[in-house]
C-alpha positions in Angstrom: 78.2 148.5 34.3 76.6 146.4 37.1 77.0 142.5 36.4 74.5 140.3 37.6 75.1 138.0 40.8 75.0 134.3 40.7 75.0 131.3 42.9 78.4 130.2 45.1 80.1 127.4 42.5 80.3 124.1 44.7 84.0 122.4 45.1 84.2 119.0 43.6 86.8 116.5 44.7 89.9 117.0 42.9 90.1 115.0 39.7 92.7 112.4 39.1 92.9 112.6 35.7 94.6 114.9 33.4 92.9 115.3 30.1 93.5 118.5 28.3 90.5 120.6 28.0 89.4 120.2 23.9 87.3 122.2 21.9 86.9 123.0 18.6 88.7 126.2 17.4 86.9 127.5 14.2 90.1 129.7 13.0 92.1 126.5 13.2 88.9 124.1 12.1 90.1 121.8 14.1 89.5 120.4 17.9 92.3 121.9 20.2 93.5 122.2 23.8 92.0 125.5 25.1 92.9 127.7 28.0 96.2 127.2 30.2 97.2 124.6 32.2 97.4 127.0 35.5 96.9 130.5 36.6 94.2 132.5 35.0 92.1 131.6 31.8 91.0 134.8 29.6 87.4 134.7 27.5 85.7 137.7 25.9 82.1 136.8 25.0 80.5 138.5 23.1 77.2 140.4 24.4 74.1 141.1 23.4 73.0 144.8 22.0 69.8 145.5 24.4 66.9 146.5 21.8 64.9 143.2 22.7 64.4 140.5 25.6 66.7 137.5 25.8 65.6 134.6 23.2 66.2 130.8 23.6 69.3 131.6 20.9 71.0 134.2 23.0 70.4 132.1 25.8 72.0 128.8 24.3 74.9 130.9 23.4 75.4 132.0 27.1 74.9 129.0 28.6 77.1 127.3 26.3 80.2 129.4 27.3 79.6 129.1 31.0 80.0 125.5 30.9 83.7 126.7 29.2 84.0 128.9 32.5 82.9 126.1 34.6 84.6 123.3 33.4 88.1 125.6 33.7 87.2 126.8 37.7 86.6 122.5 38.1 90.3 122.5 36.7 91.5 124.8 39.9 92.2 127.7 36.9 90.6 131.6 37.4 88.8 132.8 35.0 89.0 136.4 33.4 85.3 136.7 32.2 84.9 139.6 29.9 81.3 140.5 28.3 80.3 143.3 26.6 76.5 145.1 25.8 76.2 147.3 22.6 74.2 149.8 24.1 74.5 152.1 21.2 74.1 150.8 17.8 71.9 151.3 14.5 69.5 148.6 16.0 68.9 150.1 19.6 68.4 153.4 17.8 65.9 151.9 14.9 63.9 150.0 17.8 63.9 153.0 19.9 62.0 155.3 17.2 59.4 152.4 16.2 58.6 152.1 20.2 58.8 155.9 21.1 60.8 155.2 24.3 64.3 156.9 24.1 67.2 155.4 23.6 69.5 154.8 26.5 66.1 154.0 28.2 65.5 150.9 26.1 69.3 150.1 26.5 69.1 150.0 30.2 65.7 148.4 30.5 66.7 145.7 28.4 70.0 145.4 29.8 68.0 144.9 32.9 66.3 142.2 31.9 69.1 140.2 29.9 70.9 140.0 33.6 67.7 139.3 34.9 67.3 136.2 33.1 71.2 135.0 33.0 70.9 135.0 36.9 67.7 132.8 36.2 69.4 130.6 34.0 72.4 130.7 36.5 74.9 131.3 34.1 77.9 132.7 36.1 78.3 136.6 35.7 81.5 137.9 34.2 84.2 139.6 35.8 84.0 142.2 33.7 80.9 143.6 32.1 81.2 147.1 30.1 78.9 148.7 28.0 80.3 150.8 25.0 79.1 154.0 26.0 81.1 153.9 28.9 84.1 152.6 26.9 84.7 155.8 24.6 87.8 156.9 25.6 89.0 153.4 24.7 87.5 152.9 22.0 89.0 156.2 20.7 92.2 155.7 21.8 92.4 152.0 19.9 91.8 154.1 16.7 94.2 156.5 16.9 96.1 154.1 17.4 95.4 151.8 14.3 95.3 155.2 12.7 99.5 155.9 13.5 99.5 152.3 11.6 97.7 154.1 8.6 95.1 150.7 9.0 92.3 153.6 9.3 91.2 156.2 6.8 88.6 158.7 6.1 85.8 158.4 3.7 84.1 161.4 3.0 81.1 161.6 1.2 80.7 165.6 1.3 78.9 165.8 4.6 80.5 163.4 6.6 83.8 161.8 7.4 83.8 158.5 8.7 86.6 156.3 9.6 86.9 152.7 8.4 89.5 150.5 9.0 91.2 148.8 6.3 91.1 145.3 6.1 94.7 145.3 3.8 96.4 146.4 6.4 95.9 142.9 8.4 97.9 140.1 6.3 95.7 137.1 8.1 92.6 138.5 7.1 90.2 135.8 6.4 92.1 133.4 8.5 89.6 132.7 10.5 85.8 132.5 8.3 87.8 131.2 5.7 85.7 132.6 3.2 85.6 133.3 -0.4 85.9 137.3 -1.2 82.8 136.6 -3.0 81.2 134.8 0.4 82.4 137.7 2.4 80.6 140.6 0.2 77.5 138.7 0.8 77.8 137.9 4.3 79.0 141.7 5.4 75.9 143.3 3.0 73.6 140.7 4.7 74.9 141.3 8.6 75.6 145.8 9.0 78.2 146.1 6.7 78.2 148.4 3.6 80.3 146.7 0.8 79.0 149.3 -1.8 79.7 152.9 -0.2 81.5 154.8 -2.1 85.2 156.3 -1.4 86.1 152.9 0.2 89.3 151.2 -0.7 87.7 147.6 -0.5 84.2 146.3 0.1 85.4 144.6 2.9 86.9 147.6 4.9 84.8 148.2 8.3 82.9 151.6 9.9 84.9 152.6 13.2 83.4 156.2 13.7 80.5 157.1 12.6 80.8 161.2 12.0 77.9 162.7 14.2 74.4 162.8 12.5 71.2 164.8 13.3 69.1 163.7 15.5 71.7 161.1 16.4 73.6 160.4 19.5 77.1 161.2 19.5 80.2 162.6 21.6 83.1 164.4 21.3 86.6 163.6 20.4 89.9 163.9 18.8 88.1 162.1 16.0 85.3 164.7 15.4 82.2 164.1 16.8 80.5 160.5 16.2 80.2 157.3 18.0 82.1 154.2 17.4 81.1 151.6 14.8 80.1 147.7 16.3 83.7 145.6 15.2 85.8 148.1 16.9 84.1 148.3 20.4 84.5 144.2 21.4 88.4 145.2 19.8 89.1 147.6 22.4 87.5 146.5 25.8 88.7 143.0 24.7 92.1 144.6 24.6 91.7 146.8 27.5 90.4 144.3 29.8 92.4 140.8 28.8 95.6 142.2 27.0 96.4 140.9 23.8 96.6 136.5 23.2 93.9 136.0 25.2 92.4 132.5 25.2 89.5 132.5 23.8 86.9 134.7 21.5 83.6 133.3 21.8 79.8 134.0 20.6 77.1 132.5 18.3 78.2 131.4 14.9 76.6 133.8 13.4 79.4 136.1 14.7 81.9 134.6 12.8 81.8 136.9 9.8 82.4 140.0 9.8 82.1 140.1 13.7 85.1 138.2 14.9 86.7 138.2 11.7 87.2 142.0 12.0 87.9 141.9 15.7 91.1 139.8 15.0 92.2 141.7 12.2 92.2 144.9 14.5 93.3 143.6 17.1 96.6 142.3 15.4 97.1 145.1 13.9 97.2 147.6 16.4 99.3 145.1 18.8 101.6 142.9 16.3 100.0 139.7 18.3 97.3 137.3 17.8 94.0 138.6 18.8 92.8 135.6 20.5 94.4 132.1 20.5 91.2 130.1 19.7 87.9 131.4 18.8 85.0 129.3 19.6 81.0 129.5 18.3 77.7 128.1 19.7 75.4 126.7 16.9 72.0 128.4 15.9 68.8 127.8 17.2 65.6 127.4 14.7 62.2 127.8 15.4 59.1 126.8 13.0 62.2 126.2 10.3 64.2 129.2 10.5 66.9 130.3 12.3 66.0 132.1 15.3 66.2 136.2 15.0 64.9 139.8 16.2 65.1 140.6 12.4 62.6 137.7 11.4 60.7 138.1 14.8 60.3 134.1 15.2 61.5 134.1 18.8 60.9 132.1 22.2 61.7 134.4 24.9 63.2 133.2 28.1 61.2 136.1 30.0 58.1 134.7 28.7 58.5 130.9 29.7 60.3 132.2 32.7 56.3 134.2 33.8 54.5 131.5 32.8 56.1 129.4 35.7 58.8 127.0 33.6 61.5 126.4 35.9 64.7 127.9 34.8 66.5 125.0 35.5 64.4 122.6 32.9 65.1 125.7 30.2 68.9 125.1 31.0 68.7 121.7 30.5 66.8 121.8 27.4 69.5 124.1 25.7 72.5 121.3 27.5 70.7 118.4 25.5 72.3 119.7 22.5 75.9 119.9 21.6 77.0 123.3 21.9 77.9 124.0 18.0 75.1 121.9 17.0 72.4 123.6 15.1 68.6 122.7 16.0 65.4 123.5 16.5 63.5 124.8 20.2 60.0 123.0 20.8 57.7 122.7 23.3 58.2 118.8 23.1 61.9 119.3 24.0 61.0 121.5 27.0 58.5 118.9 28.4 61.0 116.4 27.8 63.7 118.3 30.1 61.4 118.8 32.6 61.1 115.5 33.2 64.2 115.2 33.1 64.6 117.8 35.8 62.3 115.9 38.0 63.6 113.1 37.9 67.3 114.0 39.0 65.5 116.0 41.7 63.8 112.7 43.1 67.0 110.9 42.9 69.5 113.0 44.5 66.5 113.3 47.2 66.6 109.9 48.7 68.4 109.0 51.4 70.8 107.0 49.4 72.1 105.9 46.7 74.6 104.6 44.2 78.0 105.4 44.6 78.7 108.8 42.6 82.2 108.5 42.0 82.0 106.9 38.4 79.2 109.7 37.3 81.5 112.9 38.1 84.4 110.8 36.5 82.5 110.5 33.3 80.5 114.0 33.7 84.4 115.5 33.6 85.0 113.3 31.0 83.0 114.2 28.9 83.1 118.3 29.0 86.5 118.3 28.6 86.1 117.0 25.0 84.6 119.6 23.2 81.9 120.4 25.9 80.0 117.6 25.7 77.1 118.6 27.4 74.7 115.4 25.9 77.1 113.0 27.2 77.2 114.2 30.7 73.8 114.6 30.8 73.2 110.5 29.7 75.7 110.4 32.7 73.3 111.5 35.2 70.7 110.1 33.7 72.0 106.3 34.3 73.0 107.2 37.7 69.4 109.2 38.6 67.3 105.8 36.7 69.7 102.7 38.5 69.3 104.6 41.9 66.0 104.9 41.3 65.4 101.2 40.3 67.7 99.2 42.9 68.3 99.5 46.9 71.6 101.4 47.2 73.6 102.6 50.2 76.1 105.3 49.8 74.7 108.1 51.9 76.9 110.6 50.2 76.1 109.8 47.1 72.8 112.2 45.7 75.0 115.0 47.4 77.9 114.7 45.3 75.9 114.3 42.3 73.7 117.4 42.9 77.2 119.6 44.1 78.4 118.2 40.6 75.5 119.1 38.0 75.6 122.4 40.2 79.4 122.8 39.6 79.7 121.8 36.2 76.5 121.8 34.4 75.1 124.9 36.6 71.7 122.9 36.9 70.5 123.5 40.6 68.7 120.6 42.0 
């Protein structure tokens, strides 16, 4: 699958400090140092499954973990950038009856338009993006695999065998939602997950092949024909793609439970190593009260705003005025208040000069490396944009540095 392209990241002058990059890891519920000091950082983000447009909430996920990849490059690291798109699943199929357009059609269309509006946003594309349809093999192979571990058993209900992976088999289960069994039954009921079926061993086991139904897409395989429940496909190109220990697991909270949580248990299982060394989640974004969803249809999309001639620079900004696991709510107040914004770092790193920029990019780094603190380095620029704006200054290099470093670190083109 055919990432998007993105704008050239701009080189910043090396940094003379040496604060460890901080965030907050949820498994650990605790703020720790993420990524290594050298060599090659390694992220799997989870991706969207194409039945709908982008929305403000996927965006501010997206956005969210490309200042994670850009703060890292600023630190002289590579980054191994892993995404993937669900483009089969119980949702693209449902959406693709109700619209009449077939499946893989939707899936690509909307695929499409996802990359479409992350090249917008300027959100840097990752190095490797794989859809599961063309990760079958893989995916198969990773059960077979968990099934020689006997983590993976059949549950036949007279017509069809599927295959769901027992959650027993992992010892750490849990270890990173932290929840109650009795939480856990509610959250997997409420988010794909079938706590009731009958012939399971525990409510909490998960679907990874889904025996072939009519009128369904499937394919062939050692496992009988089917296609691949959602938990096990981010498992195996994860796997494939990064190798097992990776750095970092991230995606909305909402992923969390059963998402992640079922990830990591497969993925130790089937290697005898952690999963992922931190796992890291954006907060939700509300709208009208209510968190913002396909399911409850209360959605701002990006496409929209982007056709009705909002810069896709002040949207970015509007998602960086909140802390990254904050939750909150999208208005039209906040995006009038970011363009403003916009403008006004546009007129200031227009004139011919200005205040010396050193101190800003010092505190802009500063504040990313704890936690991502996107807020903070936007109050940055914004004292540096309103006392150049407000006083006779005369360092000629200055509005250059500081649009090279909102373009480096922030991704906001000015």
């Amino acid at each position: 699958m055919q990432a998007w392209s993105s704008r050239p990241v701009p080189t910043l002058p090396p940094s003379a400090a040496a604060h460890p990059l901080q965030a907050f890891d949820t498994a650990a519920r605790q703020v720790v140092s993420i990524g290594p000091d050298t060599g090659t950082a390694r992220i799997y983000v989870c991706g969207i499954t194409p039945y709908d447009a982008t929305h403000i909430g996927h965006a501010n996920t997206y956005i969210a973990f490309d200042l994670l990849n850009r703060v890292w490059r600023d630190r002289g690291l590579q980054v191994n950038h892993v995404q993937n798109v669900t483009d089969i699943d119980d949702p693209l199929l449902e959406r693709a009856a109700e619209t009449g357009i077939e499946w893989s059609a939707l899936a690509e269309q909307q695929t499409r338009l996802f990359s479409e509006d992350m090249a917008a946003l300027n959100v840097l594309p990752p190095r490797h993006y794989v859809g599961a349809v063309e990760s079958m093999a893989l995916i198969v192979d990773l059960i077979e695999q968990l099934q020689g571990r006997q983590a993976v058993y059949p549950v036949d209900d007279r017509e069809f065998e599927d295959l769901y992976f027992a959650q027993a088999s992992d010892s750490e289960f849990g270890s990173l939602s932290h929840l109650s069994e009795h939480e856990a039954i509610a959250l997997f009921a409420e988010r794909g997950g079938d706590p009731d079926r009958r012939g399971k061993k525990a409510p909490l086991d998960c679907l990874v092949w889904r025996h072939a139904r009519a009128g369904e897409p499937s394919w062939q395989s050692v496992l009988g024909p089917g296609r691949p429940g959602w938990h096990i496909e981010c498992t195996a190109i994860s796997l494939d793609r990064l190798g097992a220990g990776f750095d970092v697991q991230a995606g909305g909270s909402d992923l969390i439970f059963p998402h992640h949580e079922m990830c990591a248990a497969q993925g130790r299982v089937a290697t005898d190593q952690p999963f992922a060394q931190a796992y890291l989640h954006s907060g939700m974004v509300g709208l009208d009260g209510e968190k913002m969803s396909k399911s409850k249809g209360n959605l701002v999309f990006v496409s929209a705003l982007r056709a009705s001639g909002i810069d896709p620079m002040a949207i970015r900004l509007a998602l960086l005025g909140h802390h990254y696991r904050d939750d909150w709510e999208w208005s039209d107040e906040l995006l009038v208040s970011a363009q403003d914004r916009l403008s006004r770092w546009r007129e200031a790193v227009r004139l011919p000069a200005s205040l010396n920029a050193d101190e800003v990019l010092v505190q802009m780094r500063a504040a990313l490396v704890q936690d991502l603190d996107a807020p903070a380095a936007l109050a940055a620029v914004d004292a540096w944009a309103g006392a150049s704006m407000a006083t006779d200054s005369d360092d000629a290099e200055a509005p250059e540095l500081v649009a090279r470093a909102c373009e480096a670190l922030l991704g906001v083109t000015l």
